[in-house]
C-alpha positions in Angstrom: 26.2 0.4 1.8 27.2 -0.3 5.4 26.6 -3.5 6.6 23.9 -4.3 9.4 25.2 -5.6 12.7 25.2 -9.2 13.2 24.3 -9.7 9.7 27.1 -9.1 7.3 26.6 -12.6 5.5 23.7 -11.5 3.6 25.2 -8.0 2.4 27.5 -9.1 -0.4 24.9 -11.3 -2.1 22.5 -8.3 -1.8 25.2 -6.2 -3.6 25.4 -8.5 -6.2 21.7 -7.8 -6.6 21.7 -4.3 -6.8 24.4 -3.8 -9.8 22.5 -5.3 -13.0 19.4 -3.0 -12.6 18.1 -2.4 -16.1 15.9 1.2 -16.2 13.0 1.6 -19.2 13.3 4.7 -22.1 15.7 7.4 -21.4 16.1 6.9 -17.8 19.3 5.7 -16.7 20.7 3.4 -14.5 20.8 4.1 -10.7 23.8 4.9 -8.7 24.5 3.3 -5.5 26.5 5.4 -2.9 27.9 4.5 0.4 28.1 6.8 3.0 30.9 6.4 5.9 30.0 3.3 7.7 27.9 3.4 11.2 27.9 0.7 13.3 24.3 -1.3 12.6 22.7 0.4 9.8 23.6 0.8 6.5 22.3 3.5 4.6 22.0 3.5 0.6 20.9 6.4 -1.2 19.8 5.5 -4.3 20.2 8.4 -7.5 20.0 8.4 -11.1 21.3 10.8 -13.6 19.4 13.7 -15.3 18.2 13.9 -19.0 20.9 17.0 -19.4 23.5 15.1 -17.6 22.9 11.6 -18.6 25.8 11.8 -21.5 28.1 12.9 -18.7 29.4 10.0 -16.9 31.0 12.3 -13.9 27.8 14.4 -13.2 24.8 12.5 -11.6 21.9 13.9 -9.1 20.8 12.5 -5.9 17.4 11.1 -5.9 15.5 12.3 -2.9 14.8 8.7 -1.8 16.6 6.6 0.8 16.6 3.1 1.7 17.5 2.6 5.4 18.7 -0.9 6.4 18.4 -1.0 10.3 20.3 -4.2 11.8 17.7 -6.9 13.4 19.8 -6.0 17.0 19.6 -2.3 16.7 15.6 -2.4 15.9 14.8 -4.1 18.3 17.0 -2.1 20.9 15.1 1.0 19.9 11.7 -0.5 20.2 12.9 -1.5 23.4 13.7 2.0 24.3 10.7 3.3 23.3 9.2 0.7 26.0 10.8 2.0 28.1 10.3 5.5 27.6 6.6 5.0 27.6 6.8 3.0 30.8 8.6 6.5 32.4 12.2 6.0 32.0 13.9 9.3 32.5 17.2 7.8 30.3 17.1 9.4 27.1 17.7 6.4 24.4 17.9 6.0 21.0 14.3 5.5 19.8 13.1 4.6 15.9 11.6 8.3 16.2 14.9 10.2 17.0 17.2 7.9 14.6 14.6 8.9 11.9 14.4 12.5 13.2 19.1 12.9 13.3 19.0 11.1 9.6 16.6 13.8 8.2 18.5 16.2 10.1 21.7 15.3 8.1 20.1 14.7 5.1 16.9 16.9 5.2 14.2 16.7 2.4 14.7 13.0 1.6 12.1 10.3 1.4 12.8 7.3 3.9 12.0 3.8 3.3 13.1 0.9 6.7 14.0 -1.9 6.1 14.7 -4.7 9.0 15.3 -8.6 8.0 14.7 -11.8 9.8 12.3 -10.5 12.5 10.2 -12.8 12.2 13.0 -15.6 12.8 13.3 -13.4 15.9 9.6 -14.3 16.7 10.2 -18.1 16.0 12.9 -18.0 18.5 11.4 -16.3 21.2 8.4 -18.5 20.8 10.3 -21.5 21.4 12.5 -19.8 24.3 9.2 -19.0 25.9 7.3 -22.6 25.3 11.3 -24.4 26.4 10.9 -22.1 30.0 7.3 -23.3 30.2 8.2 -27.0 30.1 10.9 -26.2 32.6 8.7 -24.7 35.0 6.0 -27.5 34.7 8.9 -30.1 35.4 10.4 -28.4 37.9 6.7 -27.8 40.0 5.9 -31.6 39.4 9.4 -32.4 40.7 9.0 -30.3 43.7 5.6 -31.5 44.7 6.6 -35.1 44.5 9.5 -34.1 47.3 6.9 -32.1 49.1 8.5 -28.9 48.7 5.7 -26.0 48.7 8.3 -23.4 48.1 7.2 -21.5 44.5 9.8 -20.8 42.0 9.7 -18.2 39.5 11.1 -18.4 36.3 13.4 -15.4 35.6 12.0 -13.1 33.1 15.0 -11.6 31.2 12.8 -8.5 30.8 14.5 -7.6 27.4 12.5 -9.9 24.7 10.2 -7.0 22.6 7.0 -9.1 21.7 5.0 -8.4 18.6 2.6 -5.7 20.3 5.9 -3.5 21.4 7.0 -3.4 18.3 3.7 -2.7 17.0 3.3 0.6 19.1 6.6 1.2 17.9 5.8 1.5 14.4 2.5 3.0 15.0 4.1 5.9 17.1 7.2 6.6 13.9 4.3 6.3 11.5 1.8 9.0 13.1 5.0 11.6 14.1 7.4 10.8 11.3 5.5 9.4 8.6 7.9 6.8 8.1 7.1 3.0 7.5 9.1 -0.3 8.3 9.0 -3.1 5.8 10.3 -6.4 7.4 11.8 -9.2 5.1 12.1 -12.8 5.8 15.6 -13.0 4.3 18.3 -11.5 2.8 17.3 -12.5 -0.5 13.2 -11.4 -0.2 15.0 -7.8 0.7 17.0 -7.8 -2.3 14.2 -8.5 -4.4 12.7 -5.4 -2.7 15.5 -3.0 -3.2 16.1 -4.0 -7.2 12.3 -3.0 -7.5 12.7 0.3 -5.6 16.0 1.2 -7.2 14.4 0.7 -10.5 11.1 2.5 -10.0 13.9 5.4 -8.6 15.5 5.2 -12.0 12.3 4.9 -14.2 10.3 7.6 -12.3 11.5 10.6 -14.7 11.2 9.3 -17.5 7.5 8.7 -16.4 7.0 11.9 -15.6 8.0 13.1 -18.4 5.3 10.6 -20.4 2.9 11.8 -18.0 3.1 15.4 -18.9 0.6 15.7 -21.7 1.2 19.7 -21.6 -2.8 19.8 -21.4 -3.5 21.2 -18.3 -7.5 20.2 -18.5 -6.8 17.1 -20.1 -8.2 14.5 -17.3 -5.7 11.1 -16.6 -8.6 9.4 -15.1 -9.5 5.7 -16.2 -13.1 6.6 -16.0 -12.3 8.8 -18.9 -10.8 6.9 -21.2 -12.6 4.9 -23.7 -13.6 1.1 -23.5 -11.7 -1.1 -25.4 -14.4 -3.0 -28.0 -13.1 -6.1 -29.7 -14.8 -7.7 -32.6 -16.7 -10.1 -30.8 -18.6 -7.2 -28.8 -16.6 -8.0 -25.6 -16.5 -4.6 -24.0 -20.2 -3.6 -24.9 -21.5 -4.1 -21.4 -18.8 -1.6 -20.1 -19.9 0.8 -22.7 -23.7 0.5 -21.8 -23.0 1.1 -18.0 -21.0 3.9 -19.1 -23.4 5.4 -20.6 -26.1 5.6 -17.9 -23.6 6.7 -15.9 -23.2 9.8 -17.6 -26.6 10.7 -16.3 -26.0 13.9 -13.3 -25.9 12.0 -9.8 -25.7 8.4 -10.9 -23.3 6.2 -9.2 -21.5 3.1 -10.3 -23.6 0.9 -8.1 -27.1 2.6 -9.8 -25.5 2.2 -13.4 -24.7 -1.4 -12.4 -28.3 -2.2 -11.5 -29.3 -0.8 -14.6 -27.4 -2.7 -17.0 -27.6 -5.7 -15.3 -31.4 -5.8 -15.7 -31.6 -4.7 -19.0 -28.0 -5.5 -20.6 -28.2 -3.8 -23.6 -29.8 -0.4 -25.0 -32.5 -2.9 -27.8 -33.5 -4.9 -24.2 -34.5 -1.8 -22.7 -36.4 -0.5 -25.9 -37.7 -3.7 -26.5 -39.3 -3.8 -22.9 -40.1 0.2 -23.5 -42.4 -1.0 -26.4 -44.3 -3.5 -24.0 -45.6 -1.2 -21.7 -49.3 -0.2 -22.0 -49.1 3.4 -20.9 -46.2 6.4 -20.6 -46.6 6.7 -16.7 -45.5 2.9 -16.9 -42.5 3.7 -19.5 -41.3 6.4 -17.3 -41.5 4.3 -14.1 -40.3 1.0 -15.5 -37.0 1.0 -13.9 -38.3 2.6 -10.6 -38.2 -0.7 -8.6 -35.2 -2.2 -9.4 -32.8 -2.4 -6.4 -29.3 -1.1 -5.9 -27.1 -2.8 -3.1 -24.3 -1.4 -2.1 -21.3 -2.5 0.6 -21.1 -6.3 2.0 -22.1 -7.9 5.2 -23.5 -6.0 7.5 -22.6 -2.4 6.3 -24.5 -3.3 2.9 -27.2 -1.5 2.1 -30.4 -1.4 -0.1 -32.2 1.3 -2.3 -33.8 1.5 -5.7 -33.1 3.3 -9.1 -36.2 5.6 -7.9 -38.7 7.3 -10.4 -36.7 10.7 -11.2 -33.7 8.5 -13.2 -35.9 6.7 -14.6 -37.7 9.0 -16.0 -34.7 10.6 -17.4 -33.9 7.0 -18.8 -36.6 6.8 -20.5 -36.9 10.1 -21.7 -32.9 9.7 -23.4 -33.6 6.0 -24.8 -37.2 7.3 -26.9 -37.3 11.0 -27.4 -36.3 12.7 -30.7 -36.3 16.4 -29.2 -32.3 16.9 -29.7 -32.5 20.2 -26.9 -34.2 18.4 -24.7 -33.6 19.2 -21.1 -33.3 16.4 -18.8 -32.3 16.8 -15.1 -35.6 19.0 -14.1 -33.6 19.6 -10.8 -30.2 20.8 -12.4 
């Protein structure tokens, strides 16, 4: 891994992190190589052996993801060139987007993931650069008013500090032509975390796969499709219920919820079934009761309407086994 300009201190202790990286099932442990070192970005490609190869300690493949550590000085030097090239600047820089677009060029079909640390401390500091030049100015304008000078004078603006909303537009142009994200990271340590967790998930993610392939190509890995989880107590009942008039053709979650919580379980609704004086009032029991969807001021308000619950009813009393329920298909 090549070190990041100005910030070689944190490097070994994030090395140290990186070794011990344990990996789940058959999977085994990442590799970490270094490529030649550049001058304020280190790159580390991050790779794990195969199944066939994992006996074989010389053969390993390259995972197609990369972890990019750009130096706090360099990334900020490129969003400053993109400034500048958006402002009209004929003087072709580096820019995020082209040190993206050469790295892909070398090493095309991998998976990028930035990384810069301590840019926020680079915030704090400019923030108290900024207020220290304020006070200055105020002392030196009170100071020249008491010896009657009128003459103004401006406080040098060093032109190079990148504020928060240049390195936004930044980011936002590399996202939308590159697809590529920056993750910032307090400290050295916070970014060490961060690569143990992606080196592992690198490491884990075949044998994953591999769990994931059911060899059942209309089997459906959908958590609305799996069952509910029932304990002895009956906790898990209410999810069962809602399931259940959810099943019913065009019924959403939020209808289903309104449902169940008026009647929370299938002997409340027979039991209220059984007090209704007439089948028109059966059928249209459940009519009136609202459904809400969204919050604040993009919520909304409908009701279960008379067609489900018809069909409601209909399910929860009839005996007729073939009986058809959605009239309207």
């Amino acid at each position: 891994m090549a070190g990041a300009e100005g910030g070689d201190e944190g490097l070994p202790a994030l090395a140290a992190l990186l070794r011990p990286l344990p990996a789940a099932g058959r999977a085994a442990p990442p590799r970490v190589s270094s490529p030649p070192p550049r001058r304020g970005s280190g790159v580390v490609m991050l790779s794990s052996d195969s199944e066939d190869e994992a006996e074989d300690s010389n053969e390993w493949t390259e995972e197609p993801n990369l972890l990019v550590l750009l130096g706090l000085e360099e990334f900020l030097s490129m969003v400053r060139n993109y400034k500048q090239e958006a402002q009209g600047c004929a003087e072709q820089k580096e820019t995020l987007q082209t040190f993206v677009a050469r790295v892909m060029e070398k090493m095309p079909g991998k998976i990028l993931a930035l990384t810069v640390v301590e840019v926020e401390k680079y915030f704090r500091c400019l923030r108290a650069q900024s207020k220290k030049r304020l006070q200055q100015a105020t002392v030196n304008r009170s100071q020249a008013e008491d010896r009657g000078d009128q003459r103004k004078k401006q406080v040098k603006d060093p032109g190079l500090e990148i504020t928060r909303l240049d390195v936004e537009a930044a980011l936002v142009d590399l996202q939308l032509c590159t697809r590529v994200q920056v993750t910032f990271f307090e400290s050295w340590e916070e970014l060490g975390e961060f690569a143990t967790m992606f080196t592992k998930a690198v490491a884990e993610a075949p044998f994953k796969r591999e769990q994931q392939n059911t060899g059942f190509s209309f089997y459906l890995e959908n958590k609305w499709c799996r069952g509910v989880k029932v304990d002895h107590s009956g906790k898990g009942l209410f999810e069962v219920w809602k399931r259940q008039i959810q099943q019913f053709n065009r019924v959403s979650g939020e209808m289903a919820e309104a449902v169940v919580s008026a009647y929370p379980s299938p002997q409340l609704l027979v039991q209220a079934y059984s007090r209704c004086s007439s089948e028109q009032e059966r059928e249209n029991m459940l009519a009136a009761i609202p459904v809400r969807r969204g919050t604040g001021v993009t919520a909304t308000c409908r009701r279960v309407g008379p067609e489900l619950s018809r069909r409601i009813y209909l399910q929860m009393t009839s005996h007729d086994p073939d009986l058809y329920l959605d009239v309207t298909g």
